[in-house]
C-alpha positions as YAML, in Angstrom:
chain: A
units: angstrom
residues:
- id: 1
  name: UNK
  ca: [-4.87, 2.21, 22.15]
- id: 2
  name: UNK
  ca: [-4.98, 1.28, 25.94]
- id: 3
  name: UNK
  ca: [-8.27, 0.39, 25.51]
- id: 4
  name: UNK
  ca: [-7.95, -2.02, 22.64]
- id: 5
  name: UNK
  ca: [-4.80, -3.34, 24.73]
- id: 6
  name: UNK
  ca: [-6.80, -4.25, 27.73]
- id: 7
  name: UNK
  ca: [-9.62, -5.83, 25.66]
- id: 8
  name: UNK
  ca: [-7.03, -8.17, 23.80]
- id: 9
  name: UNK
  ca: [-5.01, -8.70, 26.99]
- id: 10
  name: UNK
  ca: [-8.37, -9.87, 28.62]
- id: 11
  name: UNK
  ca: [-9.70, -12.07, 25.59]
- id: 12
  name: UNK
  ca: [-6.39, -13.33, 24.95]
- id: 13
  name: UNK
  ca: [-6.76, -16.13, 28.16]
- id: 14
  name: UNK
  ca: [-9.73, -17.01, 27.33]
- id: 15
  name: UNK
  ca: [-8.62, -17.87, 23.42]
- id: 16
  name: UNK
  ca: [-5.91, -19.79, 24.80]
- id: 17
  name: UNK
  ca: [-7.97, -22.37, 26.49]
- id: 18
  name: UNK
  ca: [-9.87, -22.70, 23.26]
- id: 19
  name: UNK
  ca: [-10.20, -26.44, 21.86]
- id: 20
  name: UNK
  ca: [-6.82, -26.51, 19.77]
- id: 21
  name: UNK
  ca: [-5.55, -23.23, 20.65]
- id: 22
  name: UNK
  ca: [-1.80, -23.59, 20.56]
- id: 23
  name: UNK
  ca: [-0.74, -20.29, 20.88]
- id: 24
  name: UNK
  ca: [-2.41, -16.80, 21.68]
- id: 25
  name: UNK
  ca: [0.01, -13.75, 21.78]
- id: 26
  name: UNK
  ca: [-0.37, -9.83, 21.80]
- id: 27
  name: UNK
  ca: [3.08, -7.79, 20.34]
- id: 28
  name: UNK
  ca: [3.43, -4.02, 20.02]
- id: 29
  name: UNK
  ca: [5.60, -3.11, 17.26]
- id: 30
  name: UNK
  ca: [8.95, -0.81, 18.43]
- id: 31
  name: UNK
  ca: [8.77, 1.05, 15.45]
- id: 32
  name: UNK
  ca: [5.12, 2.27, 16.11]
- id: 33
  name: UNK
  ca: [3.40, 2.20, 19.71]
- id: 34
  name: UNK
  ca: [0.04, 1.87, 17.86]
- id: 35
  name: UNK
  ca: [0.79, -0.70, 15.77]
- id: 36
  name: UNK
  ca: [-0.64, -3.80, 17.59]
- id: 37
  name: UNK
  ca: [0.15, -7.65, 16.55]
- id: 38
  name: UNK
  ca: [-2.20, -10.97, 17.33]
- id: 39
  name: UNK
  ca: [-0.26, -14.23, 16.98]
- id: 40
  name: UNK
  ca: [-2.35, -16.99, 17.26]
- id: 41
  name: UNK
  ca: [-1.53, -20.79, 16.39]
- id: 42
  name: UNK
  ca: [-4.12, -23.62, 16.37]
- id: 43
  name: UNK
  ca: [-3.39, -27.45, 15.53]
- id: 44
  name: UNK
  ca: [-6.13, -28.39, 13.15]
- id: 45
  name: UNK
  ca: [-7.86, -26.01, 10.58]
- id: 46
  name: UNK
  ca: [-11.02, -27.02, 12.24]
- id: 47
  name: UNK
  ca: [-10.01, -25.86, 15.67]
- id: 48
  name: UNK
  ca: [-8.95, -22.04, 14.16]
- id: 49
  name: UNK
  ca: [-12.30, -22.25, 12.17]
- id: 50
  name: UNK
  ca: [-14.83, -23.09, 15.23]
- id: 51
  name: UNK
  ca: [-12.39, -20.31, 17.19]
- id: 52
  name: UNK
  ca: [-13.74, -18.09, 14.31]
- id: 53
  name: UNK
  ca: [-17.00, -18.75, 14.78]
- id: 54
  name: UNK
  ca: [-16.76, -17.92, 18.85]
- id: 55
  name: UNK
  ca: [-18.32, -15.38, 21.02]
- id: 56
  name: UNK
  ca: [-14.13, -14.09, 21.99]
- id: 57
  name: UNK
  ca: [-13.49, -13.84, 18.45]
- id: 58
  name: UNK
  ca: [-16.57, -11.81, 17.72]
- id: 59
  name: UNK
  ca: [-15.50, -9.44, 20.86]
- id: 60
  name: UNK
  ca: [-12.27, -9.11, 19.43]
- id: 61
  name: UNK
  ca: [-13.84, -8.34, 15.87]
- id: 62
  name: UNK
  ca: [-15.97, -5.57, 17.39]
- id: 63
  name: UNK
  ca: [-12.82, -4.19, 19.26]
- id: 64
  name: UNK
  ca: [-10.91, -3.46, 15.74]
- id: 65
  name: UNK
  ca: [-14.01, -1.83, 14.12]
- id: 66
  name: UNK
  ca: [-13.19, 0.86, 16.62]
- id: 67
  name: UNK
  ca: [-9.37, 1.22, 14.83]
- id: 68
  name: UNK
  ca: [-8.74, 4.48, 13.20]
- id: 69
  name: UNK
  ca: [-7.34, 2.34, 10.18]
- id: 70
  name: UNK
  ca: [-9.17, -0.76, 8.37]
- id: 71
  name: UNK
  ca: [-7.07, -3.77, 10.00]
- id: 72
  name: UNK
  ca: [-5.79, -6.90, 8.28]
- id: 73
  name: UNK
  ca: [-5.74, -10.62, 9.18]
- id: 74
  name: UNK
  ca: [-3.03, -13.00, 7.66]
- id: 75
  name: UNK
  ca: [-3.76, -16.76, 7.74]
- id: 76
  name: UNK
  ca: [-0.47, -18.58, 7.05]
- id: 77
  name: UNK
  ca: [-0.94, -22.16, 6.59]
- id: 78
  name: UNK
  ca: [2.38, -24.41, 8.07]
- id: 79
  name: UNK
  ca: [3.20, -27.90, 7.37]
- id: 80
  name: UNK
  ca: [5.33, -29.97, 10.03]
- id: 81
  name: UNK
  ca: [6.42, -33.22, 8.20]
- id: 82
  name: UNK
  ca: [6.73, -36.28, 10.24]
- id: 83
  name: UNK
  ca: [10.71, -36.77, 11.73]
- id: 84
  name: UNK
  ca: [11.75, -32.63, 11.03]
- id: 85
  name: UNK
  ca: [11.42, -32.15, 14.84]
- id: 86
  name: UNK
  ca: [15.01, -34.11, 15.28]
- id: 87
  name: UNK
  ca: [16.72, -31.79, 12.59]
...
């Protein structure tokens, strides 16, 4: 777990200064020490799809395979309509 914690800490920097990268954050659950969380936010689908394709995402890739447990990734898709900032 350390391990895998130090990897992500270390890649996570680098992610965030990815082309579109909006957001790139590592939680641990309370529940469940080893239960790790990757937030990331990008602002165009093509930005999170060229971050896919990169040499930190393919580190970070390698660094699950090592999990005791298959892992999952969730893609949520949001929608900001113009003017819903001011409500």
């Amino acid at each position: 777990r350390m391990e895998l914690s130090q990897t992500i800490a270390s890649l996570s920097g680098s992610i965030r200064m990815e082309q579109g990268c909006r957001r790139c954050e590592i939680c641990q659950s309370m529940e469940d020490e080893n239960r790790l969380l990757i937030l990331e936010e990008w602002d165009t689908q093509e930005s999170l799809k060229s971050h896919l394709k990169s040499g930190h995402f393919r580190v970070l890739r390698g660094a699950m395979n090592l999990l005791k447990e298959p892992y999952q990734m969730m893609f949520h898709t949001v929608f900001h309509p113009v003017g819903m900032e001011e409500i």
